[in-house]
C-alpha positions in Angstrom: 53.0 -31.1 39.0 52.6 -27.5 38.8 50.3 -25.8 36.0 53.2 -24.5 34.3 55.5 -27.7 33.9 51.5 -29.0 32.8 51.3 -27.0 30.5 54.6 -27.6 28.5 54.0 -30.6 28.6 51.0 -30.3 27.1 52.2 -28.4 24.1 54.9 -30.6 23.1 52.7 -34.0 23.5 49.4 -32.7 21.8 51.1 -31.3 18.1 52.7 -35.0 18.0 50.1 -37.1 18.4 47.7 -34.5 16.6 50.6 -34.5 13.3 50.4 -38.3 13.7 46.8 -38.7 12.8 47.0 -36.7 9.9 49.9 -35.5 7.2 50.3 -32.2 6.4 52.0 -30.6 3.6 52.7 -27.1 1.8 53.7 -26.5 -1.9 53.4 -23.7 -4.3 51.5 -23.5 -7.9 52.8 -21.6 -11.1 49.9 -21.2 -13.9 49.8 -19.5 -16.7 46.7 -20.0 -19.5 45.9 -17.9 -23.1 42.5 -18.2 -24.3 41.3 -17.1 -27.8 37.8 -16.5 -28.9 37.9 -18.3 -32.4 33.7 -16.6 -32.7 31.7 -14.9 -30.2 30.8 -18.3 -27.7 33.6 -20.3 -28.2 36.9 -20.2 -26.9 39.8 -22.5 -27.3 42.6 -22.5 -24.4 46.1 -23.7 -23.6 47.4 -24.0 -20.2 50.6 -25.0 -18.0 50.5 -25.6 -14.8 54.0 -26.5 -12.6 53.3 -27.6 -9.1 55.8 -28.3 -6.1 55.4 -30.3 -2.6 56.9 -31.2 0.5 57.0 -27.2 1.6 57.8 -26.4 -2.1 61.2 -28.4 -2.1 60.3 -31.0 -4.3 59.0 -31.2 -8.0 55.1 -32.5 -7.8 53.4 -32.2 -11.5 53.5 -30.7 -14.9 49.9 -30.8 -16.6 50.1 -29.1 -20.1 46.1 -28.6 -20.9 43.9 -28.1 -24.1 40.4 -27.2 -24.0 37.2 -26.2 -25.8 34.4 -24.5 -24.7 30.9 -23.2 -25.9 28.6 -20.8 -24.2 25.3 -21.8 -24.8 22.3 -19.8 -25.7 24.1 -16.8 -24.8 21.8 -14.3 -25.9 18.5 -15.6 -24.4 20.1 -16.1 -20.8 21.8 -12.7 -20.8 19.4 -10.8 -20.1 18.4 -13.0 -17.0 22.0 -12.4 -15.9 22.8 -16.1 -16.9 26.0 -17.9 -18.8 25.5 -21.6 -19.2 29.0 -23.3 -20.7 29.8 -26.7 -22.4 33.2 -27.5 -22.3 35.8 -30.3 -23.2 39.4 -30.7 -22.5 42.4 -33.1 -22.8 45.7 -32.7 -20.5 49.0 -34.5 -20.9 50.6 -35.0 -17.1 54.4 -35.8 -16.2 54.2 -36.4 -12.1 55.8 -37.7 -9.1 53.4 -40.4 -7.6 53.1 -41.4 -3.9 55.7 -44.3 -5.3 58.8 -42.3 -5.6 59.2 -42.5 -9.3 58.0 -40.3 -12.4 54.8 -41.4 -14.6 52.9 -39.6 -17.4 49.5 -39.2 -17.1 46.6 -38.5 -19.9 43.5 -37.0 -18.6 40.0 -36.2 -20.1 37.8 -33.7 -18.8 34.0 -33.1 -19.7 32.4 -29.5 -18.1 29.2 -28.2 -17.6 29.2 -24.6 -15.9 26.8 -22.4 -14.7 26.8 -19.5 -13.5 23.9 -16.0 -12.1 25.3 -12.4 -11.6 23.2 -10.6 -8.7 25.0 -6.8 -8.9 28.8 -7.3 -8.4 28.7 -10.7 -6.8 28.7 -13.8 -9.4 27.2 -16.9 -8.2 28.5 -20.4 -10.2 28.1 -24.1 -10.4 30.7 -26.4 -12.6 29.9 -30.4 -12.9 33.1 -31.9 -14.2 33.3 -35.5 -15.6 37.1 -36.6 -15.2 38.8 -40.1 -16.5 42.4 -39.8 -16.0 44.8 -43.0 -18.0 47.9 -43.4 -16.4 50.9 -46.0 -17.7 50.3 -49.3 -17.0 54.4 -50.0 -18.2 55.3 -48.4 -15.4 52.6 -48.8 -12.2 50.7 -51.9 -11.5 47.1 -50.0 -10.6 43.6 -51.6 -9.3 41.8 -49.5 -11.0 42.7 -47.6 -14.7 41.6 -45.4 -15.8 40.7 -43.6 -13.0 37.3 -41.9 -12.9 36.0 -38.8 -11.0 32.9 -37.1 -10.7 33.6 -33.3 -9.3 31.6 -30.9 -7.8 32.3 -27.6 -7.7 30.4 -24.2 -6.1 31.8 -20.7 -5.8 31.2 -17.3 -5.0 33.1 -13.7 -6.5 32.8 -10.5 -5.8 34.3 -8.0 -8.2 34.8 -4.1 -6.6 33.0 -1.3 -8.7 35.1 0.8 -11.0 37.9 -1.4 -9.6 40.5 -4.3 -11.3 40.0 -6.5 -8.5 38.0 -9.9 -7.8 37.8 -12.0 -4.8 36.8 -15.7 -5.1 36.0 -18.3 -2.8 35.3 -22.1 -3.9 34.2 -25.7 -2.1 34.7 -28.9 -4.6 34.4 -32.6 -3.8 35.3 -35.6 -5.7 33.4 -38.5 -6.1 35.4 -41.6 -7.6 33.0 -43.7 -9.8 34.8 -46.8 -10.3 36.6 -47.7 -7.5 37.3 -51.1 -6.9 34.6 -51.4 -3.7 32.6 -48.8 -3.6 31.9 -44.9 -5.1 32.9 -42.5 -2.3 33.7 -39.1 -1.9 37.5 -38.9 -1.0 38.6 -35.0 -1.1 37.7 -32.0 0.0 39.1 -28.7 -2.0 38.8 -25.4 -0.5 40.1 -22.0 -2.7 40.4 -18.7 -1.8 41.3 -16.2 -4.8 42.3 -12.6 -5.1 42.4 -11.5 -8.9 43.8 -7.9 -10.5 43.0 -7.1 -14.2 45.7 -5.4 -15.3 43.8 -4.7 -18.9 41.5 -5.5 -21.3 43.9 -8.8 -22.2 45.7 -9.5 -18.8 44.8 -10.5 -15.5 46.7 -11.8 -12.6 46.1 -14.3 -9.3 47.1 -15.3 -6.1 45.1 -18.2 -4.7 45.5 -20.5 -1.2 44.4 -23.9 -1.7 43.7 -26.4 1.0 42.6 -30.2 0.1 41.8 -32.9 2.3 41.3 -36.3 1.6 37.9 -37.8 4.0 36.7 -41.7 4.4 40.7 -43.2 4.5 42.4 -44.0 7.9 45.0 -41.9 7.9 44.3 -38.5 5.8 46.3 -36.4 4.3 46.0 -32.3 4.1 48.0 -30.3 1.1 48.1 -26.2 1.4 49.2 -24.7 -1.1 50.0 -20.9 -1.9 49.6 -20.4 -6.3 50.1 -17.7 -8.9 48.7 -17.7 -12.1 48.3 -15.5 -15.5 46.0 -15.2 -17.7 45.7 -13.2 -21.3 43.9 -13.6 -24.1 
């Protein structure tokens, strides 16, 4: 066989069986969020979030979010370059599950953030407690509600004398009460570019990749998202 008929063949054999190990999807994200600083410290927030799969053809998730959070000490870890938060939040979900029918979902979320500034770059840590209640009228589940432990880390840089921020995250979660064992089953990679427009409005463009770890047959979701922010 010669080394070109080899090499054809190699390209259309290799993709297949390396697709068959693993799934792959793309989707896009829509976000918008307000946030309003009832005193100096604590802000309350609403959010929507609308999410589409399967290469952004089919409706994924609607999560409608309300939170609360509290910057604590603020004054005293200022001047270290320091901003601790304390936050809580509760978000009502209407999705499409891997079953191929529509559930709602009601989630709790507990957050503890952390975060240094060295010059323009911004260091932070966020420990988020998750318990997620999902309708047992509709799905028969092992496990409700379910329970996560996530880990986040993340690096920005923001430009001098410029409206623009880059970001880059790494998250994993942890499940706490799974039925044999606590394990960490996804990975969640972010990259963000922010612009400020002003004082009260800022825009994003983020690529998202997530991969599930410690199952047979793993899947991996990319996903391109757009959000707004004002307060």
């Amino acid at each position: 066989m010669s080394r070109i008929r080899l090499l054809i063949l190699l390209v259309v054999l290799l993709p297949g069986g390396f697709l068959g190990a693993q799934n792959y999807d793309f989707g896009t994200e829509w976000e918008a969020e307000y946030t309003h600083a009832i005193v100096k410290g604590t802000d309350i927030s609403i959010g929507e979030e609308l999410r589409f799969k399967q290469f952004s053809t089919r409706f994924s998730k609607t999560e409608t979010t309300v939170g609360l959070s509290q910057a604590l000490w603020r004054k005293q870890l200022k001047q270290y370059g320091l901003r601790l938060k304390l936050g809580a939040s509760y978000a009502f979900i209407y999705r499409y599950n891997s079953k191929h029918y529509y559930e709602d979902q009601h989630r709790l979320n507990l957050n503890l953030s952390l975060s240094k500034k060295f010059g323009d770059w911004t260091i932070g840590y966020r420990l988020r407690y998750q318990t997620t209640f999902r309708n047992e009228r509709i799905g028969d589940y092992k496990y409700n509600p379910q329970m996560y432990l996530r880990n986040r880390i993340g690096v920005s840089y923001s430009f001098p004398d410029k409206p623009w921020k880059l970001s880059l995250s790494e998250e994993c979660f942890q499940r706490l009460n799974h039925p044999s064992r606590k394990i960490v089953d996804e990975f969640r990679t972010v990259a963000t570019a922010s612009y400020q427009i002003d004082r009260h409005n800022t825009v994003s463009v983020h690529l998202k990749a997530a991969t599930e770890v410690q199952v047979k047959n793993p899947d991996r979701f990319f996903a391109l998202g757009f959000s707004y922010e004002f307060d």
